[in-house]
C-alpha positions as CSV (number, residue, x, y, z in Angstrom):
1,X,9.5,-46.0,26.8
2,X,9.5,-42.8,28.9
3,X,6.1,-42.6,30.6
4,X,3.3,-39.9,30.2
5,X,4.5,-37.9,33.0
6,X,8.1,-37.6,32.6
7,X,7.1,-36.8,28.7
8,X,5.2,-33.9,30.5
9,X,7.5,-33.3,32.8
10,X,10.1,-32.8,29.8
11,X,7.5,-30.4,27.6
12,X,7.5,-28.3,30.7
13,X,10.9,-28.0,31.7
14,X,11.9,-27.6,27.5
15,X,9.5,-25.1,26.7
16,X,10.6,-22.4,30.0
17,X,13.8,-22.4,28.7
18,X,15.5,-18.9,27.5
19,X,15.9,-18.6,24.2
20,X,19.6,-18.1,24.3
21,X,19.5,-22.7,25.7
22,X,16.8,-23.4,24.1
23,X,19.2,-22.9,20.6
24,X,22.2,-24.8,22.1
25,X,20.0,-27.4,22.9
26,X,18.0,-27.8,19.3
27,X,21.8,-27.7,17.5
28,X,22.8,-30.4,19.4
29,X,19.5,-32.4,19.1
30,X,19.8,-31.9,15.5
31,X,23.3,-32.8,15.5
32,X,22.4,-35.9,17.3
33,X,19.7,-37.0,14.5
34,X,22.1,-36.4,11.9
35,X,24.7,-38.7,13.1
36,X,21.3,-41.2,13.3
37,X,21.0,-40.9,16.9
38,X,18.4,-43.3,18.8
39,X,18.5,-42.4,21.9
40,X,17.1,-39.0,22.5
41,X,13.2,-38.9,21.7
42,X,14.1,-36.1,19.0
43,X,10.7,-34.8,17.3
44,X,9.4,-34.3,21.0
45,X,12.5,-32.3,22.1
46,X,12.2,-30.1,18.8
47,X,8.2,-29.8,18.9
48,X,8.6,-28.5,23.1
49,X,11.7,-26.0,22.1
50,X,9.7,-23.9,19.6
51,X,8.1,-21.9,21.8
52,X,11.2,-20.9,23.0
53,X,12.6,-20.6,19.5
54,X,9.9,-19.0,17.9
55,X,11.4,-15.2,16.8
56,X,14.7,-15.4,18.1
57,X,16.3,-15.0,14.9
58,X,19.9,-15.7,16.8
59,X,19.5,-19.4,17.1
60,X,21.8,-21.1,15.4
61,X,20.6,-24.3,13.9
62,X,22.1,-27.4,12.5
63,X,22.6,-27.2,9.0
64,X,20.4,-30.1,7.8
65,X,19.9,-31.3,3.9
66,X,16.9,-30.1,3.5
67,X,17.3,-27.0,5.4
68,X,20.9,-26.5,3.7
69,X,19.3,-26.9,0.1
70,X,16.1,-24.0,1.2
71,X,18.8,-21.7,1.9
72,X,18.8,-19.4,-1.4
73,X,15.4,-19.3,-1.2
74,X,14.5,-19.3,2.5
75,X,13.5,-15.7,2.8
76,X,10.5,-16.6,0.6
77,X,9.1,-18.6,2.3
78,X,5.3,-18.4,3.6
79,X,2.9,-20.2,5.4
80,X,-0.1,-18.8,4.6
81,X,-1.7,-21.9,2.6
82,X,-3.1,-19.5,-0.4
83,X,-4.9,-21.6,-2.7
84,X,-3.1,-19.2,-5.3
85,X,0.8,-19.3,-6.5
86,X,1.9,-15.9,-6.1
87,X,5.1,-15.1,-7.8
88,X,7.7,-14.0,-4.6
89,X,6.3,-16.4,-2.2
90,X,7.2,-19.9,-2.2
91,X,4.9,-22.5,0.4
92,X,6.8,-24.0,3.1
93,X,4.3,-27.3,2.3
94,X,6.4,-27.2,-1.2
95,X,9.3,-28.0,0.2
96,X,9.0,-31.6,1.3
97,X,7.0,-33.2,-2.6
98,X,10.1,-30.8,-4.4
99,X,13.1,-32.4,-2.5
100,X,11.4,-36.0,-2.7
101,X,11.0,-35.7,-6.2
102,X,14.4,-34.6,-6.2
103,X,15.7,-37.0,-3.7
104,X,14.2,-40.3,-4.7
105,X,13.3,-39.6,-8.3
106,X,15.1,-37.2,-10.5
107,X,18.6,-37.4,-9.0
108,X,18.7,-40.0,-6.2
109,X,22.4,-40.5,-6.0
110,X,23.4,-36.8,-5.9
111,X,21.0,-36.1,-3.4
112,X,22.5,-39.5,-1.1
113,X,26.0,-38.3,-1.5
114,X,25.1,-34.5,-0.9
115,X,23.3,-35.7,2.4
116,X,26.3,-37.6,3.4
117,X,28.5,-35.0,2.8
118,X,26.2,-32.4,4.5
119,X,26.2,-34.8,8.0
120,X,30.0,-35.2,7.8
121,X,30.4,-31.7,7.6
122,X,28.3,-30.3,10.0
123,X,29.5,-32.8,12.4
124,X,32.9,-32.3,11.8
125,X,32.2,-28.3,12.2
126,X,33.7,-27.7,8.8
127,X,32.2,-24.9,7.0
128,X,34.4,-24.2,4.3
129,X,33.4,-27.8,3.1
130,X,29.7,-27.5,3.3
131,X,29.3,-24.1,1.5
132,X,31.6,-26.6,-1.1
133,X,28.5,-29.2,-1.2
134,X,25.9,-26.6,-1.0
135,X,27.2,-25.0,-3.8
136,X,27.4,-28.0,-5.7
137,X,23.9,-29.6,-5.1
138,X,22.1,-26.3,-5.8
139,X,23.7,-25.8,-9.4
140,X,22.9,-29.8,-10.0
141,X,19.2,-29.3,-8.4
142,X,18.5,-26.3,-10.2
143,X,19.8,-27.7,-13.6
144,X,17.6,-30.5,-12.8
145,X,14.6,-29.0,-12.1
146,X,15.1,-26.6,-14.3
147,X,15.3,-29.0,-17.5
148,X,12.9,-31.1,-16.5
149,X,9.9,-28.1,-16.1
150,X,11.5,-26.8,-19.6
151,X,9.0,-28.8,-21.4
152,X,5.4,-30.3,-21.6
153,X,6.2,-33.8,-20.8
154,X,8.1,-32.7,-17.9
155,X,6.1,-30.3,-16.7
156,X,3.0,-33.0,-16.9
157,X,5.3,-35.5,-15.1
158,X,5.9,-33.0,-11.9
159,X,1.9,-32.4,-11.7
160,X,1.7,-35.9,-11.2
161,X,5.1,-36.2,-8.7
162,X,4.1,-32.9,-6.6
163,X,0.2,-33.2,-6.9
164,X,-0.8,-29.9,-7.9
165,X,0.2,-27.2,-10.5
166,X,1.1,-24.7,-7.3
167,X,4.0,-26.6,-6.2
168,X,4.7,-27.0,-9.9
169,X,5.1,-23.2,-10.3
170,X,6.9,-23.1,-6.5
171,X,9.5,-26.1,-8.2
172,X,10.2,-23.3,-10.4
173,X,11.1,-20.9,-8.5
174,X,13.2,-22.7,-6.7
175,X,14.8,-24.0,-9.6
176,X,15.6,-20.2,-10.6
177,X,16.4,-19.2,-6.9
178,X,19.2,-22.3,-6.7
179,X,20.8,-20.5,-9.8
180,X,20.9,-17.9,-8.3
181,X,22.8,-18.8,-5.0
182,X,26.2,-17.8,-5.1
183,X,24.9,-14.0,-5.1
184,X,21.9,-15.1,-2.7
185,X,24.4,-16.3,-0.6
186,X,27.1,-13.4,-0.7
187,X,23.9,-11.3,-0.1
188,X,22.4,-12.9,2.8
189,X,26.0,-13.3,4.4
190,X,26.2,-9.7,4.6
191,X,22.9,-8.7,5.9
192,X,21.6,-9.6,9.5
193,X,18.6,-11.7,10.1
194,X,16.7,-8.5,11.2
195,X,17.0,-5.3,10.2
196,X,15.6,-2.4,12.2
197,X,16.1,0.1,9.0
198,X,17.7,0.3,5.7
199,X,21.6,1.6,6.2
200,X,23.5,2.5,3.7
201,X,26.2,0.3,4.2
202,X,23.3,-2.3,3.2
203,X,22.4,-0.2,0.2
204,X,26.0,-0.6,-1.1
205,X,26.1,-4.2,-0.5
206,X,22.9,-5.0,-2.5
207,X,23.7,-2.7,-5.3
208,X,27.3,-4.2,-5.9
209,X,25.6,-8.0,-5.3
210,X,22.6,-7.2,-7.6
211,X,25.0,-5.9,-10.3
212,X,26.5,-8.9,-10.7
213,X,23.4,-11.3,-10.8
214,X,21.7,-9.1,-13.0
215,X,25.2,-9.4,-15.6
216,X,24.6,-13.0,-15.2
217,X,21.0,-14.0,-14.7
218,X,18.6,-10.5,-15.2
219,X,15.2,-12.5,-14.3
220,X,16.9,-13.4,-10.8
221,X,18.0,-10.4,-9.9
222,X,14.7,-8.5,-8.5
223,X,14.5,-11.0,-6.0
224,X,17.3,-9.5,-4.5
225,X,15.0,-6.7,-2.8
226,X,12.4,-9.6,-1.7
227,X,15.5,-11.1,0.5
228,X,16.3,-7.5,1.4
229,X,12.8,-6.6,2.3
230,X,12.2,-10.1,4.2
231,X,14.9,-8.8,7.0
232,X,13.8,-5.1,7.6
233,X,11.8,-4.6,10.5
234,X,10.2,-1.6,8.0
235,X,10.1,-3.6,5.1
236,X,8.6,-0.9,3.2
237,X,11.6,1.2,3.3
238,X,13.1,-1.4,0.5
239,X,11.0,1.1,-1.7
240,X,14.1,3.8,-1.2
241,X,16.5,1.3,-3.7
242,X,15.1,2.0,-7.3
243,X,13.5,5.1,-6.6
244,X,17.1,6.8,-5.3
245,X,19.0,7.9,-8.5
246,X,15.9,8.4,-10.5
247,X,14.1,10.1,-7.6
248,X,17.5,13.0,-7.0
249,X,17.8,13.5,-11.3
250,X,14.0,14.4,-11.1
251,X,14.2,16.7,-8.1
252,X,17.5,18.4,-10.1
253,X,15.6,18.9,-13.3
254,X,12.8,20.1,-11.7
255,X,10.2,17.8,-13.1
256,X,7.3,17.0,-10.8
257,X,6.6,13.1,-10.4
258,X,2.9,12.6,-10.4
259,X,2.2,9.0,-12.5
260,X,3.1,6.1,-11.0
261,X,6.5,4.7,-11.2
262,X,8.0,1.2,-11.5
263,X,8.2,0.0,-7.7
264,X,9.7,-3.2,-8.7
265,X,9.1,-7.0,-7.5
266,X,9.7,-5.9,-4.1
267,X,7.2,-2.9,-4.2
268,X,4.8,-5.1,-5.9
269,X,4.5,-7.8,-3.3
270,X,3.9,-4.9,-0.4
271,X,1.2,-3.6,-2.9
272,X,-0.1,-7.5,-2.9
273,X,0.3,-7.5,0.9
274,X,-1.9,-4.5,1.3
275,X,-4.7,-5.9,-1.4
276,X,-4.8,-9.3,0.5
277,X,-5.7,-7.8,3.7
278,X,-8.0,-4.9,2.5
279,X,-10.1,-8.2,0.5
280,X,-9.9,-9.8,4.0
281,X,-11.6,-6.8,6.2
282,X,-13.9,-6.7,3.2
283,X,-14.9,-10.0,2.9
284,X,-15.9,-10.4,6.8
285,X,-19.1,-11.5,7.4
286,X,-21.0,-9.1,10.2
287,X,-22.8,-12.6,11.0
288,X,-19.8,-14.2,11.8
289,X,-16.1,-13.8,11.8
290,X,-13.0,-13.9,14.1
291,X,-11.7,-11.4,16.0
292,X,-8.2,-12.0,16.1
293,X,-7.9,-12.6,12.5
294,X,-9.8,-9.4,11.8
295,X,-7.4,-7.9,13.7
296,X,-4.4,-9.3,12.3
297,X,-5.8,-8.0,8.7
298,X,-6.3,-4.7,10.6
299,X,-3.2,-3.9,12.0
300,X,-1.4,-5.4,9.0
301,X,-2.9,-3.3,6.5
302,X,-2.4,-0.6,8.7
303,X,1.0,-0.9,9.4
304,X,2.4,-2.0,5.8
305,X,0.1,1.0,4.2
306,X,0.9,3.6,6.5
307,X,4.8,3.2,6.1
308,X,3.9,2.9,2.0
309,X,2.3,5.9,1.6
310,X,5.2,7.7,3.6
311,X,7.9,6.2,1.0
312,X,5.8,6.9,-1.9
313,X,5.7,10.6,-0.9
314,X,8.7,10.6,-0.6
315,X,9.0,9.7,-4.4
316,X,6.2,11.8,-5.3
317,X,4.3,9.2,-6.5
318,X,0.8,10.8,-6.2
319,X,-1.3,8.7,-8.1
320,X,-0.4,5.7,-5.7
321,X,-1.2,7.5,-2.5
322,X,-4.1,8.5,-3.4
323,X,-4.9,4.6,-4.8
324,X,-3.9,3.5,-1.4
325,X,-6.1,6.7,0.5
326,X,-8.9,5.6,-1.1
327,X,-8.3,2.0,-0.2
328,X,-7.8,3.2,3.4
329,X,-11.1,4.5,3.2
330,X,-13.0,1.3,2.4
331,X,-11.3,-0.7,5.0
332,X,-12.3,2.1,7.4
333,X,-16.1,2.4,6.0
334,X,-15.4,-1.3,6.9
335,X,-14.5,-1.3,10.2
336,X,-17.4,1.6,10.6
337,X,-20.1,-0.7,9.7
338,X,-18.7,-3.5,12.0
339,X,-17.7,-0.7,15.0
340,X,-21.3,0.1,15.0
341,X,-23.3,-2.8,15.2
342,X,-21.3,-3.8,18.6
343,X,-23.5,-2.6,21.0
344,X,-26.9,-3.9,19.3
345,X,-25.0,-7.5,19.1
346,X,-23.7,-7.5,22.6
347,X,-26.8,-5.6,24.0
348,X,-29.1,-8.3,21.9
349,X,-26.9,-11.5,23.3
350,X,-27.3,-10.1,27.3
351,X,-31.2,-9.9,26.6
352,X,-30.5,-6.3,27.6
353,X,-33.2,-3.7,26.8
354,X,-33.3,0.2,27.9
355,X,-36.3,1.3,28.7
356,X,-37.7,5.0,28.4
357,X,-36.7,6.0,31.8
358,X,-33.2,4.7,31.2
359,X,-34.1,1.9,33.3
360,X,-32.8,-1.3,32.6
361,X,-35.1,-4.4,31.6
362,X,-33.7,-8.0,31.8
363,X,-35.7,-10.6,30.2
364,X,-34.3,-14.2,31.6
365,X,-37.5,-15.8,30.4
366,X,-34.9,-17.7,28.1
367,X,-31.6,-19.4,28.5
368,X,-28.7,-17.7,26.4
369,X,-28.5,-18.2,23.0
370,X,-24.9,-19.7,21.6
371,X,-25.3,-17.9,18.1
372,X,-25.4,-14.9,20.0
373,X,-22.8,-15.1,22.6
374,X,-20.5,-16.4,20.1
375,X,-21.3,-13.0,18.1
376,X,-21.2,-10.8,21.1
377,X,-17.8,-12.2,22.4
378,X,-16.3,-11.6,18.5
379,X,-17.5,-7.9,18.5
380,X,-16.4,-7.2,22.2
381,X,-12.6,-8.6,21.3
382,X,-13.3,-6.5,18.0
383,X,-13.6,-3.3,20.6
384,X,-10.8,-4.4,22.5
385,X,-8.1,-5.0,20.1
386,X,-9.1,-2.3,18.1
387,X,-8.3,0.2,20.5
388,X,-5.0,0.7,19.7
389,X,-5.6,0.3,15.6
390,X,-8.7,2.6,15.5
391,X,-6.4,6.1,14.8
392,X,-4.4,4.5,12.3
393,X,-7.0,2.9,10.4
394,X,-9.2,6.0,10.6
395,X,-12.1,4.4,12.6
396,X,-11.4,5.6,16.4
397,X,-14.5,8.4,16.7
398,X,-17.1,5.5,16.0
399,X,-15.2,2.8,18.2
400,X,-14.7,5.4,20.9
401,X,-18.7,5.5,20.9
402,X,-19.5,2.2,20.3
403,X,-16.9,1.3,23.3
404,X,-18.2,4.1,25.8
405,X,-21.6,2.7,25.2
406,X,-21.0,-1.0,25.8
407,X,-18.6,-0.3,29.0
408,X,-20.8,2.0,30.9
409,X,-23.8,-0.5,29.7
410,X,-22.1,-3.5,31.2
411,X,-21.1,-1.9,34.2
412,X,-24.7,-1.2,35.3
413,X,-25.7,-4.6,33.8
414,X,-23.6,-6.2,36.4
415,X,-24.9,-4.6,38.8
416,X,-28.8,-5.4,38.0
417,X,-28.0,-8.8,37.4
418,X,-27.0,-9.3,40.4
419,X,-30.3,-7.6,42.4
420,X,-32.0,-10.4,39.9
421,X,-30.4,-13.6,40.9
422,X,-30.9,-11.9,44.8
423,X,-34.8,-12.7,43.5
424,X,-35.1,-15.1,40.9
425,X,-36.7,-18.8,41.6
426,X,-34.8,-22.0,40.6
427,X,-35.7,-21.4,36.5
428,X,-35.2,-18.6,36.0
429,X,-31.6,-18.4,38.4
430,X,-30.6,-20.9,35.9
431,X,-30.9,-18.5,33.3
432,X,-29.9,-15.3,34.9
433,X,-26.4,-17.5,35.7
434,X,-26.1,-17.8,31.9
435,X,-26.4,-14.3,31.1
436,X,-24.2,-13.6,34.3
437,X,-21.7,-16.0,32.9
438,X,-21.6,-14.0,29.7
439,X,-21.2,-10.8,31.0
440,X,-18.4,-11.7,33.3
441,X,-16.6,-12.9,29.9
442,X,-17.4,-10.0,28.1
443,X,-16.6,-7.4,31.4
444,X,-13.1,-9.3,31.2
445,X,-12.8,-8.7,27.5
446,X,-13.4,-4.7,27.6
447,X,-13.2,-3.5,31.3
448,X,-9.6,-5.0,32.0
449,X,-7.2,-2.4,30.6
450,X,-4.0,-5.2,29.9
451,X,-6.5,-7.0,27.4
452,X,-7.1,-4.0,25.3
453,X,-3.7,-5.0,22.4
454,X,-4.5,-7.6,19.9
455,X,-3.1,-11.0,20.1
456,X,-1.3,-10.3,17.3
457,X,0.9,-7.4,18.4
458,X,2.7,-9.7,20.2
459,X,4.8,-10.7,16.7
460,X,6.5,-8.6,14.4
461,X,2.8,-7.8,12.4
462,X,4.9,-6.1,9.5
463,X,7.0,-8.9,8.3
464,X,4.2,-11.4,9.0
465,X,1.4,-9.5,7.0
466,X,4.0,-9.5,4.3
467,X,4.7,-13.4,4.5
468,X,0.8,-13.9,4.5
């Protein structure tokens, strides 16, 4: 067994790779396990690459079983652990009771021989054969599944299998999106991975594919736009499909579109995507709450409204923009209330008080407290990351306030802290150090201009806030 170190040593060296090796290498790892290799420590090698991996939508990767059988319905698929089944959004922690139950219960020797297949294949680089065998196990999985949830018994039966009635309803919609594949898969074929806007020539191929599934299986077809939507980098501008024809015979006749029209399935989950993280800036306690998730809600609300709104004026849809302005205006009420009780909270955590003269007073008669800091340290990444949200979420007058306050206020706090500890005897040093301590996070936090972007800018926030 490889020791400690050279397990290290391997984490290391796997996890600074480029993204363009770090692919090669996972194919051929996963190649490897599927011919039942025992050599290479495989789950380490996969867990150190997906750092690498993580985004680059180019990798190609082995085409596994399990991963071959998630296909027509991988662009569902969300990791957001919602204690609710929402209809368009199928849990990644589904997948492993649903092809068990398939696997080893319902249809053990189709699965076995599909699996065999699937490794002979993909070793044998023979793609014509396993779209053959995909093809196949998805009509026989789907039938399954399909048959089985039809009635009570069955559907009594998976609660017990699967464990919970969420993964029941997520066995169904897998069920449908398997029969649905073959246009799934002609549609997913012609669309890349990642989409920085909605061409035409994308347009055409989704109409032509969505006309046949809907000839063949209507309550499939408006998941169609969900895969579309999942792959724009503006995934609001799926909004443009339905709305085209009716939208231009409007204009022509002169009518003026002011009641809501149908946005379809698509439209609907953006809608969801907006009301999940307006209930989540909401529902954040002042007492205690993170930052960064705060900020995720934040810019995620921001992002998918803003680009909403601009489609649905587009459509002249007036009576959803001004739904959504309204709801614009609570989160930014919101982030108000928050925005302004930063100073207070930071202020109160430093001990800090101003005195008459605009002197500064420093009480270190007491060592930090932890509630505090912990407070002060939230609001202060609050300030930061919100820098860059504040204009588009209608908040940046009362954060530019709040953050001009606290910034020159530290500044001078660090500077009379330091004439203190100059002074202080051994107790009360000990305590100064703590407050010292704390103001050197927080000057980090709010004085050094490359921390001022959220965490979660990093990622793509639109097609993650949408997935959430």
């Amino acid at each position: 067994m490889a020791s400690r170190d050279k397990m290290d040593l391997l984490r290391s060296f796997l996890g600074s790779l480029p993204r363009g090796a770090a692919g090669k290498v996972v194919r051929a790892v996963e190649i490897d396990r599927l011919n039942d290799g025992n050599v290479l420590p495989h789950e380490l090698i996969l867990e150190s690459l997906r750092p690498s991996l993580r985004g680059d939508e180019t990798a190609e990767r082995a085409p596994t079983p399990v991963r071959l059988f998630c296909r027509p319905f991988e662009d569902l698929l969300v990791s957001d652990g919602s204690p609710q089944k929402r209809k368009g959004h199928i849990a990644r922690g589904s997948i492993a009771p649903v092809w068990n139950w398939l696997s080893q219960t319902l249809i053990p020797a189709s699965a076995t021989t599909y699996s065999l297949a699937v490794k002979t294949a993909a070793m044998g680089h023979e793609p014509e054969q396993l779209a053959q065998k995909a093809a196949e196990f998805w009509k026989t999985a789907s039938d399954t599944l399909r048959n089985r949830l039809a009635a009570e018994s069955g559907r009594r039966a998976a609660r017990e299998a699967l464990g919970n009635d969420m993964v029941v309803e997520d066995a169904r919609e897998m069920a449908l999106l398997l029969a649905a594949a073959p246009e799934i898969s002609e549609l997913q074929d012609a669309l890349p991975r990642t989409m920085p806007s909605l061409t035409e020539e994308a347009v055409q191929v989704f109409h032509a594919v969505h006309e046949k599934l809907a000839a063949r299986m209507p309550d499939a077809a408006p998941y169609l736009a969900v895969v579309l939507m999942k792959r724009l980098e503006r995934p609001w501008e799926v909004l443009r499909l339905p709305s085209a024809g009716a939208q231009a015979m409007a204009v022509e006749a002169g009518e003026s579109r002011e009641t809501p029209v149908d946005l379809g399935f698509a439209g609907e989950l953006l809608l969801g995507a907006i009301d999940a993280h307006r209930t989540a800036i909401l529902s954040a306690d002042p007492e205690r709450f993170s930052a960064d998730a705060l900020l995720k809600h934040l810019e995620g609300h921001a992002t998918i409204s803003n680009g909403v709104v601009k489609e649905l004026e587009l459509r002249h849809d007036g009576a959803r923009v001004q739904q959504l302005m309204n709801d614009r205006k609570l989160v930014s009420d919101a982030m108000e209330n928050l925005i302004t009780r930063a100073p207070a909270e930071i202020f109160g955590a430093l001990s800090l008080h101003v005195l008459e003269n605009d002197a500064l007073a420093l009480d270190f008669s007491q060592p930090t407290d932890p509630g505090k800091c912990a407070r002060a340290s939230s609001y202060a990444r609050l300030i930061a990351g919100g820098r860059p949200l504040a204009g588009a979420a209608s908040f940046d007058a009362s954060l530019k306030q709040a953050d001009s306050q606290i910034c020159a206020m530290l500044k001078r706090y660090n500077e009379a802290i330091m004439r203190e500890l100059s002074d202080a005897d051994d107790q009360k040093r000990l305590n100064a150090e703590q407050y010292a301590d704390l103001a050197t996070e927080l000057s980090v936090v709010l004085l050094t201009p490359d921390r001022s972007a959220p965490a979660c800018q990093q990622s793509q926030a639109a097609g993650t806030s949408i997935a959430a």
